[in-house]
C-alpha positions in Angstrom: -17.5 7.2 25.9 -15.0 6.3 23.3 -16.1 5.4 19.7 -14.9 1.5 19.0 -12.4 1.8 16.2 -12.8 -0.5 13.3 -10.3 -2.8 12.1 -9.2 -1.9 8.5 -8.5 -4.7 6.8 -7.2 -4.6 2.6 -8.2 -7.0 0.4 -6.2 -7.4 -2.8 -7.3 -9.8 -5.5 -7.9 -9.9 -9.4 -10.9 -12.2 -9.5 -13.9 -9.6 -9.4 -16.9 -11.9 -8.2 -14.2 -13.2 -5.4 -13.1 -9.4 -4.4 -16.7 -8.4 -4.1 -17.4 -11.6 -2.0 -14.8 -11.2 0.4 -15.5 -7.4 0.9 -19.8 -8.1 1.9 -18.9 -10.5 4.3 -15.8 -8.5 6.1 -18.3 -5.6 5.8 -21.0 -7.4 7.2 -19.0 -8.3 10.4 -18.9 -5.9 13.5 -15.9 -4.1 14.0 -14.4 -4.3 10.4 -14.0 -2.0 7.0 -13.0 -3.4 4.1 -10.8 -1.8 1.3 -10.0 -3.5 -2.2 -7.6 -3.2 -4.7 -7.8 -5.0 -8.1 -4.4 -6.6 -9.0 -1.7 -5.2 -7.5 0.2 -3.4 -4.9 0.4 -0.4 -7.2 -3.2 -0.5 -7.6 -3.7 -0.7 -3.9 -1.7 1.9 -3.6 -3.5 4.1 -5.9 -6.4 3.7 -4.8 -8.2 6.0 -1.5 -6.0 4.2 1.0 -3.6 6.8 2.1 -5.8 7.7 4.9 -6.0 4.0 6.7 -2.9 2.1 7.8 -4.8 -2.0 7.9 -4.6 -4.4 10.2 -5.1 -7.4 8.5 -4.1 -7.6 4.7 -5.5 -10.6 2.0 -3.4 -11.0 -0.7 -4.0 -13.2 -3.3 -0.7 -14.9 -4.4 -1.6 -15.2 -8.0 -1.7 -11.9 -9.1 -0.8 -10.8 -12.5 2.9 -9.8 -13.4 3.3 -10.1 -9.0 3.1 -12.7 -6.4 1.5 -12.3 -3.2 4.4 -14.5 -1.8 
């Protein structure tokens, strides 16, 4: 039997308290993993994310010195 493969999903967002939010509760549903990133798309890309390709990306669209639009 197969292993069920979790659905990466990304997270990007400046506001700390919101970032942490949104990660326990992705976390805490079946199926999901959730990766963060602070501000940016740099800092996304810097981070330990070369190894997942996500599924579903959250990008705040207020970041700062980038939009998310």
């Amino acid at each position: 039997m197969h292993e069920a493969k979790e659905t990466q999903v990304a997270v990007i967002e400046d506001e700390q308290d919101l970032r942490e939010l949104i990660q326990l509760y992705v976390n805490h549903l079946s199926g999901y993993e959730c990766k963060i990133a602070d501000d940016s798309v740099e800092s996304f890309l810097k981070e330990d994310f070369s190894a997942i390709v996500p599924e579903i990306i959250l990008l705040d669209i207020g970041l700062p010195g980038i939009s998310g639009i």
